[in-house]
C-alpha positions as CSV (number, residue, x, y, z in Angstrom):
1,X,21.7,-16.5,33.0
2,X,21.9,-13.7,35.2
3,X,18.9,-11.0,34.9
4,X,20.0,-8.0,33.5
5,X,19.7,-5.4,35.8
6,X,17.1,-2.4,34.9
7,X,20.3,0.0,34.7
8,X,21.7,-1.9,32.1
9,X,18.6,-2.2,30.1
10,X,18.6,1.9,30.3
11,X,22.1,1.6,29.1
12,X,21.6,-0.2,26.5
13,X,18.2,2.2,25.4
14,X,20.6,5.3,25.5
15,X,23.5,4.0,23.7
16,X,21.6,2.3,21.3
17,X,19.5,5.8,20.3
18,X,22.4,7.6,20.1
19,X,23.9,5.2,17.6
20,X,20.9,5.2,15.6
21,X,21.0,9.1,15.5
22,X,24.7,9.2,14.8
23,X,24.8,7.1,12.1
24,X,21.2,8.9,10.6
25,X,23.3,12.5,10.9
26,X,26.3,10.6,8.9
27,X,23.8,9.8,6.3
28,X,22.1,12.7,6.0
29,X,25.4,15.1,6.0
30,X,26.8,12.5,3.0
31,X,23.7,13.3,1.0
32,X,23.9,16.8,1.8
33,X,27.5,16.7,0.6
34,X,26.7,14.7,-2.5
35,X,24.2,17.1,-3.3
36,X,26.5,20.1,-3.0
37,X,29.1,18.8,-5.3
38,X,26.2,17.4,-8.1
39,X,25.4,21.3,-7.8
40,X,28.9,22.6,-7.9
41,X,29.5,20.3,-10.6
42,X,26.1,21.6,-12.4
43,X,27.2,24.8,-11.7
44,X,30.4,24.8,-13.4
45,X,29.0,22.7,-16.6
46,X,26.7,25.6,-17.2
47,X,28.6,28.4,-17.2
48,X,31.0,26.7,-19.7
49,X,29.0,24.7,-22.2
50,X,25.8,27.0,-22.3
51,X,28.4,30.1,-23.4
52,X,30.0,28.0,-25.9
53,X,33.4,28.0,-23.9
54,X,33.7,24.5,-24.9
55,X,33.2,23.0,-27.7
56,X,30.4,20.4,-29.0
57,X,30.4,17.0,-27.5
58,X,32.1,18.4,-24.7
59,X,30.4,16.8,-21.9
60,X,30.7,12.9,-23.9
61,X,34.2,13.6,-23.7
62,X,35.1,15.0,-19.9
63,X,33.2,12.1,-19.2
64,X,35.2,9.5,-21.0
65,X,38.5,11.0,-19.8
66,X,37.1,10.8,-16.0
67,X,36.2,7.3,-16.9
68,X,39.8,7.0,-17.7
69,X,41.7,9.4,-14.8
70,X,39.3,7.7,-12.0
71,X,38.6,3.8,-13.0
72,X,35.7,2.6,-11.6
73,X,34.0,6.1,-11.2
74,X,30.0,5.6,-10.7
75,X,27.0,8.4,-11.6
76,X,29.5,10.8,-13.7
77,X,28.6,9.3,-17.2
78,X,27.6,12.0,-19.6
79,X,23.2,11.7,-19.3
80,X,24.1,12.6,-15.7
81,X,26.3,15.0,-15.9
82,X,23.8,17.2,-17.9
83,X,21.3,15.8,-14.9
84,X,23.3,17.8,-12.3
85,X,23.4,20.3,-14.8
86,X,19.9,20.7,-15.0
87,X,19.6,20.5,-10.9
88,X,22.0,23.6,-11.0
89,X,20.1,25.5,-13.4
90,X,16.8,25.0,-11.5
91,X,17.5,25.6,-8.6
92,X,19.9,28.3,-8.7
93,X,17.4,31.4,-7.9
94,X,16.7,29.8,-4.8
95,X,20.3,29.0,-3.3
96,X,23.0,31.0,-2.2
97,X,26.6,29.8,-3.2
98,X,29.5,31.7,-3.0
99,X,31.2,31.8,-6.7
100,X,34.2,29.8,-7.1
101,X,37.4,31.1,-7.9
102,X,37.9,30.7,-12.1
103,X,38.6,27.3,-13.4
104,X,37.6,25.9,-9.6
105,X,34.3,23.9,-8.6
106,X,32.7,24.9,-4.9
107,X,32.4,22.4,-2.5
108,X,30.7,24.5,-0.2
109,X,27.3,23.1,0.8
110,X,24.5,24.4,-0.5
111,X,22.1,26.5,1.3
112,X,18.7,26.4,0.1
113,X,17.1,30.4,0.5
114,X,13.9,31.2,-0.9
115,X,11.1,31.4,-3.4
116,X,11.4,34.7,-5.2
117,X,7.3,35.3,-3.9
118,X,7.4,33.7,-0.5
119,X,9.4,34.2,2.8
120,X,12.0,31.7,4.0
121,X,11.5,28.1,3.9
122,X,11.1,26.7,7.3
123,X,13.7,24.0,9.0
124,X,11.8,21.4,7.7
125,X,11.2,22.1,4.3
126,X,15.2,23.0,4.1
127,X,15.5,19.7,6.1
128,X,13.5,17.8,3.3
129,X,15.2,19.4,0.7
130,X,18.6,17.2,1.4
131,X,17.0,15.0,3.0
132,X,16.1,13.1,-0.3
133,X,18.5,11.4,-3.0
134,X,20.0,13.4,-6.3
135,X,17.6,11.2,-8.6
136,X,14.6,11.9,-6.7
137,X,15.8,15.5,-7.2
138,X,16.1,15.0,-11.1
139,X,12.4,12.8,-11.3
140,X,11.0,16.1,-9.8
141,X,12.4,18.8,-11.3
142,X,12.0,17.2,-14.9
143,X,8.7,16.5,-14.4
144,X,7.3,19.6,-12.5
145,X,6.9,23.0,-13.2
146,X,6.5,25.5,-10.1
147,X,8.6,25.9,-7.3
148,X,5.5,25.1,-4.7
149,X,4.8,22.3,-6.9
150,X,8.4,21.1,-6.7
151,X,8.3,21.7,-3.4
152,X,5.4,19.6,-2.4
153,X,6.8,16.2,-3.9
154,X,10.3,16.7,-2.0
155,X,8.3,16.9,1.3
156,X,6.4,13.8,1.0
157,X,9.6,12.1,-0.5
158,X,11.3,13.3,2.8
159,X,8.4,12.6,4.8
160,X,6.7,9.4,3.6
161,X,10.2,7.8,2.3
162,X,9.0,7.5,-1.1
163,X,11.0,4.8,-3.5
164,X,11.5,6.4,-6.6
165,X,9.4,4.2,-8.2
166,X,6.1,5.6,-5.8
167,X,7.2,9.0,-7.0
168,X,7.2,8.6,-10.6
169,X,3.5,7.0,-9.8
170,X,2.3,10.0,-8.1
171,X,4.2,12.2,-10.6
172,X,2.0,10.6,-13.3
173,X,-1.2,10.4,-11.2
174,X,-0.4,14.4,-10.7
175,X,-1.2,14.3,-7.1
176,X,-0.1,17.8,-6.3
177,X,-3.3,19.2,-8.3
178,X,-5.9,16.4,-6.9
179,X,-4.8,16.5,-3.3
180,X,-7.8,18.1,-2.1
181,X,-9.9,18.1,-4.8
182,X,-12.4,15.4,-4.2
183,X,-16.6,16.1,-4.3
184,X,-17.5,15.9,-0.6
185,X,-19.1,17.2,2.5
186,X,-16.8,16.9,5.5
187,X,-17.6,20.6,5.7
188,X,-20.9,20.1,7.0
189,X,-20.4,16.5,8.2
190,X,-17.1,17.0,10.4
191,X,-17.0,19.8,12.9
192,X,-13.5,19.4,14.5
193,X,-11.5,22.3,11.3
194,X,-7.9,19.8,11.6
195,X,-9.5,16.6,11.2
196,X,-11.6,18.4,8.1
197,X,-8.6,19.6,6.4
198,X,-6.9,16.5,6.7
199,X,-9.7,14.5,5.8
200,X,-9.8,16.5,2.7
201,X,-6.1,16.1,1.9
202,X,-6.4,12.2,2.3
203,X,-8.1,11.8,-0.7
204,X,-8.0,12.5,-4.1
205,X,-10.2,13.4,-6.8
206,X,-9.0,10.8,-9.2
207,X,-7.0,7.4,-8.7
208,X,-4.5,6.3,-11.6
209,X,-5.0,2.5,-11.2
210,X,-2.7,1.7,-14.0
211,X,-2.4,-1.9,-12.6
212,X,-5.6,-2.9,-13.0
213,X,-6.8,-3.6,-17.1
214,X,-10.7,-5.2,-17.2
215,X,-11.1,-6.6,-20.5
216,X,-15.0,-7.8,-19.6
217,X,-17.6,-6.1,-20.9
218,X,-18.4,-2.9,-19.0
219,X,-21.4,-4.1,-16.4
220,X,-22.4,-1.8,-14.2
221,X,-23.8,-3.9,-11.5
222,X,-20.8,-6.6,-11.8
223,X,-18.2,-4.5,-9.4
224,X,-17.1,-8.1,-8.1
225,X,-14.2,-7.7,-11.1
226,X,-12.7,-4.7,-10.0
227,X,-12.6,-5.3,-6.2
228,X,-11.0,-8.6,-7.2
229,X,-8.4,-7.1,-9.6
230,X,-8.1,-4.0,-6.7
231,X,-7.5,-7.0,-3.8
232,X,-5.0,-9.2,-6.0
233,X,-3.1,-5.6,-6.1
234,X,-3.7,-4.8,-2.7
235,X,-0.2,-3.1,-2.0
236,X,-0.1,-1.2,-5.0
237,X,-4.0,0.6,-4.6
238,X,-2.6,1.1,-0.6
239,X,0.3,3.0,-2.8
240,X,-2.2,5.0,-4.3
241,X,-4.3,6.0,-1.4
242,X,-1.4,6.9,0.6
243,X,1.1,5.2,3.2
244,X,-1.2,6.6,6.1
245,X,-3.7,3.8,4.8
246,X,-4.1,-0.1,6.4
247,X,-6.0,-2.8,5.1
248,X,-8.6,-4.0,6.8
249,X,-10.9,-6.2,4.2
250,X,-12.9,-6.8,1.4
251,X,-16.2,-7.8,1.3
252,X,-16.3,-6.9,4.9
253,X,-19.3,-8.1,6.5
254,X,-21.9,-6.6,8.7
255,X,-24.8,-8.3,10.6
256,X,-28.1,-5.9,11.1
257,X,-31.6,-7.3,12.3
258,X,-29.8,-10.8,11.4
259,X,-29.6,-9.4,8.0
260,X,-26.1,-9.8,6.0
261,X,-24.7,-6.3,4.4
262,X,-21.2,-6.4,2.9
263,X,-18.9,-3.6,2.1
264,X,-16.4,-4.0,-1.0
265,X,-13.2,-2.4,0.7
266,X,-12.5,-1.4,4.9
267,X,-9.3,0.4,5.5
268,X,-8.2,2.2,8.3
269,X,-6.4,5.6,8.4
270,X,-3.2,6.3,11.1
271,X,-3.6,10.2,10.9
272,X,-7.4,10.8,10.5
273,X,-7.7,7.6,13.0
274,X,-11.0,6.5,10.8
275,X,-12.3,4.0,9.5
276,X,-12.6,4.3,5.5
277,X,-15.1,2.2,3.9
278,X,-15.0,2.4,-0.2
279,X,-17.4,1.2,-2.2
280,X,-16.3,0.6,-5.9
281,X,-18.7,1.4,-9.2
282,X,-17.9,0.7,-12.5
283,X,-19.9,2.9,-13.9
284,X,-21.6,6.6,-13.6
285,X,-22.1,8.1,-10.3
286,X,-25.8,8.0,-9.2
287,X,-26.4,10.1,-6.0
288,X,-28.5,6.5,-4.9
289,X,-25.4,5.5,-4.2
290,X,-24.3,8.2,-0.8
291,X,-27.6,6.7,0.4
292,X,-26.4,3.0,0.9
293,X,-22.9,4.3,1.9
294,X,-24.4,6.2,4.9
295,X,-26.5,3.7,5.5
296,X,-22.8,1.9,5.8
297,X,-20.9,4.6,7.8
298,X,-24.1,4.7,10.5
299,X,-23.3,0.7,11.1
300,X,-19.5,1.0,11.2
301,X,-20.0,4.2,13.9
302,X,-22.4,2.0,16.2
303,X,-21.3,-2.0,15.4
304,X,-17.1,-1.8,14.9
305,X,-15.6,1.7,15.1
306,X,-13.9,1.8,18.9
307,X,-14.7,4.7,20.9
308,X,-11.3,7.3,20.4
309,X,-11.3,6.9,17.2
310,X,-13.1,9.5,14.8
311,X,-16.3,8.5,12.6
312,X,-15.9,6.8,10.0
313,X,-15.3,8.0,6.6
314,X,-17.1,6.6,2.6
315,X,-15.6,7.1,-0.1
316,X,-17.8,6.4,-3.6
317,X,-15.5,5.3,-6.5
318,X,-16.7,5.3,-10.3
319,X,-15.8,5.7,-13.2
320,X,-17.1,8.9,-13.8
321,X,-19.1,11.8,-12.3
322,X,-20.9,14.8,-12.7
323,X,-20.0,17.7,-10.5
324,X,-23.6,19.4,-10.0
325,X,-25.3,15.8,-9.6
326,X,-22.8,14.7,-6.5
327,X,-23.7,18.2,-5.0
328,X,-27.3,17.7,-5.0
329,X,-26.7,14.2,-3.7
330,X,-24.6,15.0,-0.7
331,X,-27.4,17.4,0.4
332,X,-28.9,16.3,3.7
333,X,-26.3,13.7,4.4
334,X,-25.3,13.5,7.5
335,X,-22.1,11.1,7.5
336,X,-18.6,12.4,6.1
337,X,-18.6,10.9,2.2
338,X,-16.7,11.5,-0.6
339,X,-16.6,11.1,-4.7
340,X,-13.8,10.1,-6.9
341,X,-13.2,8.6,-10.1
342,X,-10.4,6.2,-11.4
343,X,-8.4,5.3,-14.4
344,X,-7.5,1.7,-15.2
345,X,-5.0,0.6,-17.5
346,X,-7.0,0.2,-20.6
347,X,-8.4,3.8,-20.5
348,X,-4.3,5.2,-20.3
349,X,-2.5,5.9,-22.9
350,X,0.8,4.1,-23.3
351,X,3.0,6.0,-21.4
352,X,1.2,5.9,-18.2
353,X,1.0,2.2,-18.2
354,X,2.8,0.1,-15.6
355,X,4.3,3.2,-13.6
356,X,4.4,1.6,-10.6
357,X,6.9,-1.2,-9.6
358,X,5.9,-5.5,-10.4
359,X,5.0,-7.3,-7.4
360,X,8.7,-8.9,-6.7
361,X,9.8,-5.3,-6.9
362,X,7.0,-4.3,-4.3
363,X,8.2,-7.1,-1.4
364,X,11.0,-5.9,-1.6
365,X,10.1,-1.8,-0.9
366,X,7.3,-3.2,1.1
């Protein structure tokens, strides 16, 4: 077969990227159109059935005669009708629209504006805004409060490409409030200010590891359980650290003075390009513990970190803590560590149980 000349193979590169791109815009101007009517649509529902223009059961019943005018018709039964509804309703203050004329629904697109208390949003926060799905829209604004808030989880549903199944787990694990929350000292361990602040945005103070449910007795030097219940759920605990995360191993071992040392779980982090080494507890933090985990970070730094990437990282996880006793403990530590507790599925109530996705569901996100 005749080689394909290096022109060609340019060709190719070009045309290919701009198809790619094309068909990217087409997507994203479809959702931004769907979104606009859902909000036209919400728009118009409002100003009717919250004035008591229309009688009650009025939205049952538009919806069964557009059943009937349009068969086949998807998304318009009645539970989301009163969803785009609700998406008009929230998010009104902060988007211009022109009104309609009476008895008329705009299909003008949207224009997100502003938070009452901050300046304009930037291009990419307008650009995340449609750049997500209507019931991604409808998981946050029912479940969040604030606008920053709200803002926050449509970034890193734009951003990380959350399924909405990962952001009704972090919506439960209420991320937004223990991003950067966790017992440390990168302050004084990590001089470089951007690889502290995302260091200390990489972790959270607490991890909702609703997948996990020990029903052994609570042994505080057995951690071999957890780390095996945390392994056999590998891709879901990755979900809960964050998709910036890799895998490198458990039990990972480490030859000193011919002497064996093992670590319970290595990862590696794209953005803070680090090493993460975790070492699990099932118990009460004890501030022994940052004393064997630098002991840890010091062999990872000389024996397997490579020399651009950034020191390695520990991260200490028990089941509980006490604030003033990690403080003392991280005093005179000279590695980056960190502190943070977790939940397991027996110590959740009900309704936080089983948030995230069953592993057949997970191939197929993953």
């Amino acid at each position: 077969m005749r080689k394909m000349s290096n022109n060609y193979s340019q060709a190719i590169k070009i045309i290919k990227s701009a198809i790619l791109k094309s068909r990217y815009r087409a997507a994203a101007l479809a959702n931004k159109e769907l979104l606009s009517l859902y909000y036209g649509i919400g728009k118009y529902i409002s100003e009717n059935s919250r004035e008591r223009a229309w009688g009650t059961a009025a939205i049952e019943t538009i919806s069964e005669k557009l059943q009937q005018e349009l068969p086949g018709l998807r998304g318009f039964s009645a539970p989301n009708i009163k969803k785009m509804r609700m998406f008009f309703e929230q998010w009104c203050e902060y988007i211009e629209n022109r009104s309609p004329a009476a008895n008329e629904i705009s299909l003008n697109l949207i224009t997100v504006n502003r938070s009452p208390t901050a300046n304009d949003l930037t291009t990419e926060q307008i650009k995340a805004f449609f750049g997500i799905g209507f019931t991604h829209h409808y998981e946050i604004i029912a479940k969040t409060k604030s606008f920053e808030e709200r803002l926050f989880y449509i970034e890193r549903c734009a951003t990380e490409f959350w399924s909405k199944e990962a952001l009704r787990y972090h919506l439960k694990s209420n991320l937004y409030k223990k991003r950067g929350k966790l017992h440390n000292n990168f302050k004084a361990t990590i001089s470089d200010k951007d690889l502290q602040r995302k260091a200390l945005m990489s972790f959270k103070d607490e991890y909702l590891l609703d997948y996990i449910n020990i029903e052994s007795p609570d042994d505080e030097t057995d951690e071999r359980v957890l780390e095996n219940e945390i392994v056999s759920n590998i891709r879901k605990f990755i979900m809960s650290l964050g998709k910036e995360f890799s895998f490198v191993g458990s039990q990972y071992r480490l030859v000193i003075e011919k002497q064996e040392y093992f670590l319970d779980l290595l990862f590696f982090n794209r953005q803070l390009q680090a090493l993460v080494a975790i070492e699990l507890k099932r118990g009460d933090f004890k501030p022994e513990y940052l004393g064997k985990m630098n002991f840890y970070l010091s062999a990872l730094d000389d024996l397997v970190r490579l020399p651009h990437e950034n020191p390695s990282i520990g991260i200490i996880l028990c089941k509980t803590k006490k604030g003033r006793v990690v403080e003392y403990a991280f005093r005179d530590m000279t590695k980056p560590m960190g502190v943070a507790t977790y939940k397991a599925a027996a110590k959740l109530p009900a309704k936080y149980r089983n948030v995230l996705p069953d592993a057949e569901r997970l191939k197929e996100l993953l």
